[in-house]
C-alpha positions as CSV (number, residue, x, y, z in Angstrom):
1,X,-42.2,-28.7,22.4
2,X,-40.1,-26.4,21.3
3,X,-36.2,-25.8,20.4
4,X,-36.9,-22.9,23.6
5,X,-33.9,-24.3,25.7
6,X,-31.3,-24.4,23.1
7,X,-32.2,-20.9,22.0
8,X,-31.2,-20.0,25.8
9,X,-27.9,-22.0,26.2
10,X,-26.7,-20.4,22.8
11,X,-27.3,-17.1,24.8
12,X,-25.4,-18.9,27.7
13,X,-22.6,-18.9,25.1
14,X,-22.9,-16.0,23.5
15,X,-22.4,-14.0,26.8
16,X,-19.1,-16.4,27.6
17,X,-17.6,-15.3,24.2
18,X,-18.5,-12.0,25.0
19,X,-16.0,-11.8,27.8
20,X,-13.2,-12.8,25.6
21,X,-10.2,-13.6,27.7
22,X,-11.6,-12.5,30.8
23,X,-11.6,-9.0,32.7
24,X,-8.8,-8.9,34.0
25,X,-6.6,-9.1,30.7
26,X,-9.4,-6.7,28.9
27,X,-8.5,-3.9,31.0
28,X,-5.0,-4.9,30.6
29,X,-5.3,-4.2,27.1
30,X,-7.3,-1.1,27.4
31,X,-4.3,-0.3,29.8
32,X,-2.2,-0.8,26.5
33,X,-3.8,2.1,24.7
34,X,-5.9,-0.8,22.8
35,X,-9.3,-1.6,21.9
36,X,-10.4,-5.2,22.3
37,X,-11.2,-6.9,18.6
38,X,-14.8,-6.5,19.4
39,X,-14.2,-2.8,19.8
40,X,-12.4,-2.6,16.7
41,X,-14.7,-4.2,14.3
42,X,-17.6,-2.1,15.7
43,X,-15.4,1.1,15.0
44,X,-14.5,-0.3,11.4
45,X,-18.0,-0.8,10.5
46,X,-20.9,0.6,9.6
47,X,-22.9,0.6,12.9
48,X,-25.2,-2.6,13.2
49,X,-23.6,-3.7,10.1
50,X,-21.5,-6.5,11.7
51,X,-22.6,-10.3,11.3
52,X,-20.4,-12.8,13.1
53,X,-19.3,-16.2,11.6
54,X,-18.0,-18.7,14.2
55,X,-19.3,-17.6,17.4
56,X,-19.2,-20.5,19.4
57,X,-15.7,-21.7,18.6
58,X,-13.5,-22.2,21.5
59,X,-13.2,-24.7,24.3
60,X,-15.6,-25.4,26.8
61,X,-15.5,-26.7,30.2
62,X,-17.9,-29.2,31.5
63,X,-19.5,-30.3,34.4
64,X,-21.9,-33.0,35.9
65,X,-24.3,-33.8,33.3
66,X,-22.8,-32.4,30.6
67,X,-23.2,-29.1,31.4
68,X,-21.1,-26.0,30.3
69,X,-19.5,-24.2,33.5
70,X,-17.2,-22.2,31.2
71,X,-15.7,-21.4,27.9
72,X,-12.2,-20.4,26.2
73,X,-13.7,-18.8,22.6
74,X,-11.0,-19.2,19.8
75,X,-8.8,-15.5,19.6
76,X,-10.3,-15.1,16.1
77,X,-13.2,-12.8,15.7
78,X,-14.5,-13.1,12.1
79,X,-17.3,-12.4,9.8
80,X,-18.9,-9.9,7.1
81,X,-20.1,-6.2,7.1
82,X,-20.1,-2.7,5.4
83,X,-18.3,0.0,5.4
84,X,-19.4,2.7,3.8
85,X,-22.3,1.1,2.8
86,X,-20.1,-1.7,0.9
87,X,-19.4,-5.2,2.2
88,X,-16.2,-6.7,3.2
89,X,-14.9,-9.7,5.4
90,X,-13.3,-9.0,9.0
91,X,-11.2,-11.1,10.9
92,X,-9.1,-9.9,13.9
93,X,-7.4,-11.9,16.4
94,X,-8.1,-11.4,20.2
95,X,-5.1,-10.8,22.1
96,X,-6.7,-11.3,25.4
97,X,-6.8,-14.5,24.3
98,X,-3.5,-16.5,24.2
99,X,-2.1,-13.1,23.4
100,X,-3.3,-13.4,19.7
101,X,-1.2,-16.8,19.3
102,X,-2.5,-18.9,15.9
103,X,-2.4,-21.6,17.9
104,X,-5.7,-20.6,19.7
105,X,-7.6,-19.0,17.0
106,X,-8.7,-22.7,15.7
107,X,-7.0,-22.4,11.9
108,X,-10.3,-23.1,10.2
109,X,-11.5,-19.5,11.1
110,X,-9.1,-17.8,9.8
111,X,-9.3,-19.9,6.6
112,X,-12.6,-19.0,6.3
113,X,-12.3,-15.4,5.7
114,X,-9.9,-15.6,2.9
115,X,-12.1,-17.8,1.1
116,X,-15.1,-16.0,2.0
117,X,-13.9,-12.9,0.8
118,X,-13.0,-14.8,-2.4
119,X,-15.8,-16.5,-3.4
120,X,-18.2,-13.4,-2.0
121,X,-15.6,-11.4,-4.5
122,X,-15.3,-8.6,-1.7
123,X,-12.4,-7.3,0.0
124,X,-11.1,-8.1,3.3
125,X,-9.5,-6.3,6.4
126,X,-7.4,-8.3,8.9
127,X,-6.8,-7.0,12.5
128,X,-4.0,-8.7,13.3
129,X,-2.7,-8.5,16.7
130,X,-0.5,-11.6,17.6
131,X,1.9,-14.3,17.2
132,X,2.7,-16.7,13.9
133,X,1.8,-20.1,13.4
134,X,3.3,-20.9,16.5
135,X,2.0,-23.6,18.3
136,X,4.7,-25.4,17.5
137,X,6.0,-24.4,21.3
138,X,3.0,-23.2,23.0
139,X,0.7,-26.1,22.0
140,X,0.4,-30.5,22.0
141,X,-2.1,-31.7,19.8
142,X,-3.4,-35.7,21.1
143,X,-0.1,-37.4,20.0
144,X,2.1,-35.2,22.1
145,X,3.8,-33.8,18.9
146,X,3.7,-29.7,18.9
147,X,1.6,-28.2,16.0
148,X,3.2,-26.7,12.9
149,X,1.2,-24.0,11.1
150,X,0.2,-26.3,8.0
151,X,-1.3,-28.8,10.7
152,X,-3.3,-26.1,12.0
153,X,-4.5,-24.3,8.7
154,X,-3.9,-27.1,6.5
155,X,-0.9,-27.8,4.4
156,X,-1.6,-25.3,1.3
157,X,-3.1,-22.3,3.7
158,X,-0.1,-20.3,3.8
159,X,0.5,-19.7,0.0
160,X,-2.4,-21.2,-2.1
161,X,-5.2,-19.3,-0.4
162,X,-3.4,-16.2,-0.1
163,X,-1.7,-15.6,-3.4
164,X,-4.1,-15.8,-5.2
165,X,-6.5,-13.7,-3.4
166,X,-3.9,-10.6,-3.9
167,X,-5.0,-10.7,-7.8
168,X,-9.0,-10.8,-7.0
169,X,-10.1,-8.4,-4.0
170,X,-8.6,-5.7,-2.0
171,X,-6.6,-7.0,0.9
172,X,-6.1,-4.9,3.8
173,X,-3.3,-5.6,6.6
174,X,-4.0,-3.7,9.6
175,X,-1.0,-4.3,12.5
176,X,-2.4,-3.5,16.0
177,X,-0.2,-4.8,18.2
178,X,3.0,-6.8,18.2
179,X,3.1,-9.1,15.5
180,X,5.3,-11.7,14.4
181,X,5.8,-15.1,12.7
182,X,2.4,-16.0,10.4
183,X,0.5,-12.5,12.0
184,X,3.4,-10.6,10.2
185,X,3.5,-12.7,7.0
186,X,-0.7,-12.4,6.8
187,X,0.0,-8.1,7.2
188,X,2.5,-7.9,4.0
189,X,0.5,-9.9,2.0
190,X,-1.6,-7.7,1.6
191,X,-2.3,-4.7,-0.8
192,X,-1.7,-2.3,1.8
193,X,-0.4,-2.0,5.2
194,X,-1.2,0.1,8.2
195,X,0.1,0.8,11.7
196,X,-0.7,3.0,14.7
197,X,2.3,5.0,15.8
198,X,2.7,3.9,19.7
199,X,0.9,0.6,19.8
200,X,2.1,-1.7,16.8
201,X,5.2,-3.4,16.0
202,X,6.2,-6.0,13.2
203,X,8.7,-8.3,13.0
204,X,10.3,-12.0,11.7
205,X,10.4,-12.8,15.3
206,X,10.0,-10.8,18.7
207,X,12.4,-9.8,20.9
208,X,12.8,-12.9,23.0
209,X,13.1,-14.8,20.3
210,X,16.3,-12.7,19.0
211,X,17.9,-12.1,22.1
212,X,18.2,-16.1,22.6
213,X,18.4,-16.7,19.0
214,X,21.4,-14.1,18.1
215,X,22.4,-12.5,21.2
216,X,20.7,-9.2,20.3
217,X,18.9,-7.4,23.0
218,X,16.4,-5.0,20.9
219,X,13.2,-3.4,22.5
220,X,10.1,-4.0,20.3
221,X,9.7,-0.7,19.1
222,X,13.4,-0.5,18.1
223,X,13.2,-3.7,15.9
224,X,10.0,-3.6,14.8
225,X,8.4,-0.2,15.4
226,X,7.1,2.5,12.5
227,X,10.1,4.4,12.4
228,X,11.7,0.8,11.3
229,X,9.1,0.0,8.9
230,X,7.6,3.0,7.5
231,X,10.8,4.7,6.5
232,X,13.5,2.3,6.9
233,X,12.1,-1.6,5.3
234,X,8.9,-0.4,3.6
235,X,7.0,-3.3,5.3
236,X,4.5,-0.7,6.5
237,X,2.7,1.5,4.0
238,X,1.3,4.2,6.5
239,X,1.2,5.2,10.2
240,X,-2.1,6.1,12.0
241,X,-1.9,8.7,15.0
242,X,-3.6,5.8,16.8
243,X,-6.3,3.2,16.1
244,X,-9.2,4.9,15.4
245,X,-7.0,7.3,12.8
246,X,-5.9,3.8,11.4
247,X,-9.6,2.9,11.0
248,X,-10.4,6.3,9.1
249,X,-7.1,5.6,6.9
250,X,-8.8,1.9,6.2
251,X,-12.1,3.6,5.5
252,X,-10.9,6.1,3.0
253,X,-8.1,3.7,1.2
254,X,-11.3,1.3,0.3
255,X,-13.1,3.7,-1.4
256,X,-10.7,4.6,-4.1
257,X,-10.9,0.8,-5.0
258,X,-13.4,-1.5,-6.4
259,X,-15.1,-4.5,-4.8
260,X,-12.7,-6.9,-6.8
261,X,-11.0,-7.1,-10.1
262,X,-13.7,-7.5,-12.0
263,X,-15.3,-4.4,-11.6
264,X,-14.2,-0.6,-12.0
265,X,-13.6,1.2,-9.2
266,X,-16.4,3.2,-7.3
267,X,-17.2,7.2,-8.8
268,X,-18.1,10.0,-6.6
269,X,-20.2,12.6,-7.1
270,X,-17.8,15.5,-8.6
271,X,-16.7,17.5,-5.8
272,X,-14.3,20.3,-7.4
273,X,-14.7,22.5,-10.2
274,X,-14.1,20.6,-13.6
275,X,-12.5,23.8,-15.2
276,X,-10.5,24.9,-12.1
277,X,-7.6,26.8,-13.9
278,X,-4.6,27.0,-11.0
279,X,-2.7,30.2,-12.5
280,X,0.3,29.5,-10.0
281,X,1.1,26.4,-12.2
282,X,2.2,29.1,-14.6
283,X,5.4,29.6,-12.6
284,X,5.2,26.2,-11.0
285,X,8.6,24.8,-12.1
286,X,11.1,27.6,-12.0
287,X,13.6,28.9,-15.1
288,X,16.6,28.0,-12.9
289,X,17.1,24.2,-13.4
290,X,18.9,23.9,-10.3
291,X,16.0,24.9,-8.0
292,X,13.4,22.6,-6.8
293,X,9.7,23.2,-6.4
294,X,6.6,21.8,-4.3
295,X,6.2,18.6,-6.4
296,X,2.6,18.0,-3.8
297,X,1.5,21.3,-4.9
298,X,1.2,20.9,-8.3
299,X,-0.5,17.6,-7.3
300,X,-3.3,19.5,-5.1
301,X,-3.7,22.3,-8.3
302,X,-4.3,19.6,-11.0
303,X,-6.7,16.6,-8.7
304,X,-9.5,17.0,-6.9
305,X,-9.6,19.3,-3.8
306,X,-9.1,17.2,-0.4
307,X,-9.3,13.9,-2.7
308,X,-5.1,12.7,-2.2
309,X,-4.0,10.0,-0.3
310,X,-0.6,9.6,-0.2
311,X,0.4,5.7,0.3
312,X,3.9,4.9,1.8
313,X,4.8,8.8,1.9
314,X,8.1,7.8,4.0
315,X,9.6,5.1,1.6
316,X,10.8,6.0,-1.4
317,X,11.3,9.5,-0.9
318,X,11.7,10.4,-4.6
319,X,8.7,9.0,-6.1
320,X,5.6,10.0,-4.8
321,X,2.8,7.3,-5.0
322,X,-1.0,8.3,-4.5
323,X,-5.0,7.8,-4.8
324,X,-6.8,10.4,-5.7
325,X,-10.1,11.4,-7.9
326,X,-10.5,13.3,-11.3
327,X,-14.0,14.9,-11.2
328,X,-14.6,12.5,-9.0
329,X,-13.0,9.1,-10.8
330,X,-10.4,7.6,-8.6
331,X,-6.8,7.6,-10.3
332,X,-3.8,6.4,-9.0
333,X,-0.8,8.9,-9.4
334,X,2.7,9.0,-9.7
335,X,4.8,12.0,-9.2
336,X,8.5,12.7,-9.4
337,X,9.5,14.4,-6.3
338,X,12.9,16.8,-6.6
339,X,13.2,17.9,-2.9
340,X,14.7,14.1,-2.9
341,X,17.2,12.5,-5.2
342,X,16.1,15.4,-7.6
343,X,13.1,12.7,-7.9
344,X,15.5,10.2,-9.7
345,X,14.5,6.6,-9.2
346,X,16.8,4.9,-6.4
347,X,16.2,1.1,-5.3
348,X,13.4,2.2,-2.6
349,X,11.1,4.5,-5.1
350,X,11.5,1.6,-7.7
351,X,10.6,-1.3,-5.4
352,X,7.2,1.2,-3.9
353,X,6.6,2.0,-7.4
354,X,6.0,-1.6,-8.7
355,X,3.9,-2.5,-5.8
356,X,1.6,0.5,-6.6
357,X,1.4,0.1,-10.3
358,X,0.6,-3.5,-10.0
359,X,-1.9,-1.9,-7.2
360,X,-3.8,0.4,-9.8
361,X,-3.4,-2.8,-12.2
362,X,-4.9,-5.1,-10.4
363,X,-8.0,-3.2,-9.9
364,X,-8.3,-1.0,-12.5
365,X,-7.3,2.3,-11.3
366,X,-6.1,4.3,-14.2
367,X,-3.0,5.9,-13.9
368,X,-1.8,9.8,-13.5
369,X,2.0,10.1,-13.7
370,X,3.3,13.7,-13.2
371,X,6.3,13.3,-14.3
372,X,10.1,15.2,-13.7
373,X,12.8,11.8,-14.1
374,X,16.7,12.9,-14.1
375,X,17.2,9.4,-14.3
376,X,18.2,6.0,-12.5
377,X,20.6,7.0,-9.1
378,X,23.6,6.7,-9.3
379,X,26.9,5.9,-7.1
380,X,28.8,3.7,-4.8
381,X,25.1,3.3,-2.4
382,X,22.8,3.3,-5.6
383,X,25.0,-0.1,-6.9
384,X,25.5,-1.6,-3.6
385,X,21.1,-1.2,-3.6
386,X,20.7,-3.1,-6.6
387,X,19.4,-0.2,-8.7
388,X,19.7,-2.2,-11.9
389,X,17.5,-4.8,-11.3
390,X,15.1,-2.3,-9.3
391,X,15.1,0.0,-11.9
392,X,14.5,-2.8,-14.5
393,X,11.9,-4.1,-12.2
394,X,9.9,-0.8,-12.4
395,X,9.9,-0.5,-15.8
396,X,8.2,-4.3,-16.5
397,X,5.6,-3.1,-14.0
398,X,4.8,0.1,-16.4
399,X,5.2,-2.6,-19.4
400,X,3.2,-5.2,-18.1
401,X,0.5,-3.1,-16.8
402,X,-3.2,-2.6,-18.9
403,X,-4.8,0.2,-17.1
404,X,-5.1,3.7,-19.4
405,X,-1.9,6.1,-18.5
406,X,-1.7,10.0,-18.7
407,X,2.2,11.3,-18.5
408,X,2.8,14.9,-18.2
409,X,5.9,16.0,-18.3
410,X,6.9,19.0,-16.3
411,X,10.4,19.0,-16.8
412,X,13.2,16.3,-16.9
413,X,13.2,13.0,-18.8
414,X,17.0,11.4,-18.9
415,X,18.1,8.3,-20.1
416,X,16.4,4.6,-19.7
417,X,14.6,5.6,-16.7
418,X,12.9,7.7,-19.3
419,X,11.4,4.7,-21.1
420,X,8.9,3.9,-18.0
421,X,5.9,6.3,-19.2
422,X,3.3,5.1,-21.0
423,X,-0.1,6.6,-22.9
424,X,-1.0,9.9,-23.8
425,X,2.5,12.1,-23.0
426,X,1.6,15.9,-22.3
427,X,4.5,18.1,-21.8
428,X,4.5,21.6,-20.3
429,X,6.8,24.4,-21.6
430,X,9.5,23.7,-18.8
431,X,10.3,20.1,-20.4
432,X,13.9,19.4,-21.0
433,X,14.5,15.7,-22.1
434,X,17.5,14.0,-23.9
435,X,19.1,10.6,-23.4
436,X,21.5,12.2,-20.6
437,X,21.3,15.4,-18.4
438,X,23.4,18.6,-19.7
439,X,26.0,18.7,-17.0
440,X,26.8,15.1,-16.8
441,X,26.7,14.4,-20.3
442,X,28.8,17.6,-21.3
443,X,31.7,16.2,-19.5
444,X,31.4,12.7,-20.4
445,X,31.2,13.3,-24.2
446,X,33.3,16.4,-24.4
447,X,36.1,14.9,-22.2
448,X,39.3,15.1,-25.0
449,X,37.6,18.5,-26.2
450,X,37.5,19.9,-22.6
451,X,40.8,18.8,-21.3
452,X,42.6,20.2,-24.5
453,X,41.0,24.0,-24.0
454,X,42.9,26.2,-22.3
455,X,40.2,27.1,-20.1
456,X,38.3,24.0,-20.0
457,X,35.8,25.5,-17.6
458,X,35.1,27.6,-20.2
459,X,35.1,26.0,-22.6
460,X,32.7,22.8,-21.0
461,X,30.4,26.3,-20.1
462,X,30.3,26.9,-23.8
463,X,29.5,23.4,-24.9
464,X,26.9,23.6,-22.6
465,X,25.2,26.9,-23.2
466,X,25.4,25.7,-27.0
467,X,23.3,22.4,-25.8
468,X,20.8,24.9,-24.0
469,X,20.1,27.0,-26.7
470,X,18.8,23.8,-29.3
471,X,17.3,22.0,-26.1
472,X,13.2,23.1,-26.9
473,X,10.0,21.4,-25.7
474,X,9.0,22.3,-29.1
475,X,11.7,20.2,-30.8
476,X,10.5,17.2,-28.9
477,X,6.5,18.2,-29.9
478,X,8.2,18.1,-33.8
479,X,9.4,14.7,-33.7
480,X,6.5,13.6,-31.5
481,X,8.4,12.7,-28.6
482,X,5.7,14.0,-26.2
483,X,1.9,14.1,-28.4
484,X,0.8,17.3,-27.1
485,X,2.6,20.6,-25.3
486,X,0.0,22.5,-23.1
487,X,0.2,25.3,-20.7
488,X,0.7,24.3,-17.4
489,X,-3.3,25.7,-16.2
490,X,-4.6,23.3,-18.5
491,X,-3.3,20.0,-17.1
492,X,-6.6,19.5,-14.8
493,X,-9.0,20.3,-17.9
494,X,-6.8,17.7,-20.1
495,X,-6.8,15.3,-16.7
496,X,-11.0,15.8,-17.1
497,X,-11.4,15.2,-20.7
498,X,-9.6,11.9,-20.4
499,X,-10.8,9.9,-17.3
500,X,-14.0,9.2,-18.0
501,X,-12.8,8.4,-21.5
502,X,-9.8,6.0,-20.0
503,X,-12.8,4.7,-17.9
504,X,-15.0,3.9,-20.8
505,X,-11.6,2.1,-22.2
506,X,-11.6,-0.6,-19.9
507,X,-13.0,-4.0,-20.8
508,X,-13.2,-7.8,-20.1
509,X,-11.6,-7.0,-16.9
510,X,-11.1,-9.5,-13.8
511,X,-7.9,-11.0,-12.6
512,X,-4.4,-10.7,-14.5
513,X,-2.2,-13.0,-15.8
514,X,0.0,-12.5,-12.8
515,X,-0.9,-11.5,-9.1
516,X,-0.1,-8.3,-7.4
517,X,3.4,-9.0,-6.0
518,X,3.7,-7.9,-1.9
């Protein structure tokens, strides 16, 4: 005797699972310009890497003698893989099922792969594609009262699982469809967020729920959509052309980053020439102060060919934040961008740049910051943003942070915003730093002086040629403002002597005082 027949009825289950919500609303999402979850996980991972956890969760119908006639699997697909050869936890919800609702996914399965990917200490990607907690309408449990999301998940779910997790492995949040309530709260907390173009939308509540709720009539795409979110709220990190771009964006963001915080992250085999000598940087930043340059280029001249990726390129316009390798060692790097705000830190770049230092922080990525600061923004709209405490904000991050740090300063560094660079500070031949810019400061200390001339145009001209004249790089390399000034071609052989050195650096590592902050 044999276990024979219970081999086959987990078969008979396996193939009612398999069909999801039925046909019917497969090829309605497929009509969507969607892949079903099954679809997706299989395009994430490795091929044949996939093993799922909680198959046979769901509902089953009965018949005479107990036997199953058919089956309603939870809309929570779940379990472990690789990708690129790596392991991670997945979990995706299945919208053909109760369109994604919690409610349906049975909370325990979604539990599971946060604290799977916790204590396994590898990172984890959630598909999310669905509603919040919210079977507090659509669902009655045996008393008749409707379901709140700590009776499905347990009272502590929401914030004692997750929280924590953001300071010990790599958390993706991937938004495939339209996502609200707990789906949208499960995306941000995350270390990074992604979204196809046409197909995903995020948002407190959907656009039922707001018409009734506020009286505004707002298509999806309108309230929640990637022009809202890439460039408007910052909720969404980067856009994908569609889903399989979106998976090749997932794909390459893990492999700058390591399994978890207690390891380094992951070196490739050197791809670019070590002593690649860019003689454009020569002219790089031009003489005239008032001209901008291509901040991206200088980026592609000094880091490895092909190896940037730019996170939240839409948000934040004046502070550029990106992966990238040295000779093959990921780096994160931050670079002033002039074509906006002259690169000067408004509320937006400061808010994106404290979620990416504490990013690099967290798991160890040492830091590249190509620097050109003219300062905090300033004005009626830079007040009204809350500048101050953004600004302030950025510059704990910088303080607070323990990973090795390379500044190079191509050419402005005014006032406090000046104060948040950190390590070795490298400064190129077009620096110009002081505690306030020329023009500005000209006219705010030379005021009486000016006012009195009689040509105060040209006399505020000649206070500020004067200025020009004694403002040197080499002044600041006397008094040891910046350690080191190097021509420009030599930034990516400085950039290789000191990775693998800020690499060797880093020690006792594993989780920081404080968690990375969504």
């Amino acid at each position: 005797m044999t276990w024979q027949p219970e081999i086959e009825e987990m078969g008979r289950r396996r193939d009612f699972v398999q069909q999801m919500g039925g046909e019917e609303r497969v090829q309605r999402h497929h009509d969507s310009g969607k892949y079903t979850v099954r679809e997706r996980i299989e395009k994430l991972l490795d091929p044949g890497s996939f093993r799922e956890v909680g198959t046979f969760v769901g509902v089953g119908e009965y018949g005479e003698g107990n036997e199953l006639t058919g089956f309603r699997p939870a809309n929570f697909v779940m379990g472990h893989g690789k990708i690129s050869g790596r392991p991670v936890v997945v979990g995706g919800d299945d919208f053909t099922v109760r369109g994604g609702a919690a409610a349906g996914a049975i909370g325990g399965k979604m539990v599971w792969t946060d604290r799977t990917a916790r204590e396994l200490r590898i990172p984890s990607v959630r598909l999310i594609d669905g509603s919040g907690g919210g079977g507090s309408v659509g669902s009655k449990d045996t008393s008749g009262a409707g379901q709140t999301t700590s009776r499905m998940f347990g009272p502590t779910y929401v914030w004692e699982d997750i929280v924590p997790m953001l300071g010990e492995v790599p958390v993706i949040g991937a938004v495939m469809g339209s996502v609200a309530g707990l789906g949208a709260i499960r995306a941000v907390a995350s270390h990074w967020t992604v979204m196809p173009r046409k197909t995903g939308q995020i948002f407190v509540a959907g656009p039922p729920i707001v018409e009734r709720g506020i009286g505004q009539a707002i298509p999806k795409e309108e309230l929640g959509g990637y022009q809202v979110h890439t460039r408007g709220s910052g909720v969404i990190d980067n856009e994908a052309e569609d889903e399989d771009d979106l998976f090749a964006q997932v794909r390459r963001f893990l492999s700058y980053l390591p399994l978890n915080a207690w390891e380094k992250p992951p070196v490739a085999s050197p791809s670019d020439d070590p002593g690649r000598r860019d003689e454009w940087l020569l002219g790089a930043v031009p003489r005239d102060r008032k001209r901008v340059y291509d901040a991206r280029r200088i980026l592609r001249a000094v880091l490895d060919r092909g190896s940037i990726f730019e996170l939240t390129p839409y948000y934040g316009r004046p502070l550029i934040t990106s992966l990238a390798r040295v000779d093959g060692y990921p780096v994160g790097v931050l670079c002033n961008d002039p074509y906006h705000y002259g690169g000067g830190l408004n509320a937006a770049a400061s808010e994106k740049g404290v979620r990416f230092i504490d990013l690099c922080d967290t798991f160890n990525i040492p830091i590249v910051n190509i620097m050109d600061q003219p300062g905090y923004a300033i004005g009626l709209d830079a007040e009204r943003s809350g500048i101050l405490r953004a600004g302030t904000r950025y510059g704990f991050a910088v303080d607070q942070s323990t990973v090795p740090w390379i500044t190079v300063l191509v050419r402005r560094a005014y006032g406090v915003a000046t104060t948040a660079w950190k390590g070795t500070k490298l400064g190129w031949p077009s620096g110009d730093w002081g505690g306030l810019p020329i023009e500005g400061g000209v006219q705010a200390v030379f005021r009486r002086e000016i006012d009195a001339a009689p040509d105060p145009a040209a006399r505020r001209r000649e206070i500020e040629d004067a200025l020009y004249a004694g403002r040197s790089p080499f002044q600041a390399a006397e008094n040891f403002t910046v350690h080191e000034i190097i021509d420009p071609r030599d930034t990516r052989a400085r950039l290789v002597e000191w990775v693998p050195l800020a690499y060797e650096s880093m020690k006792d590592l594993g989780p920081k005082g404080r968690t990375f902050r969504p």
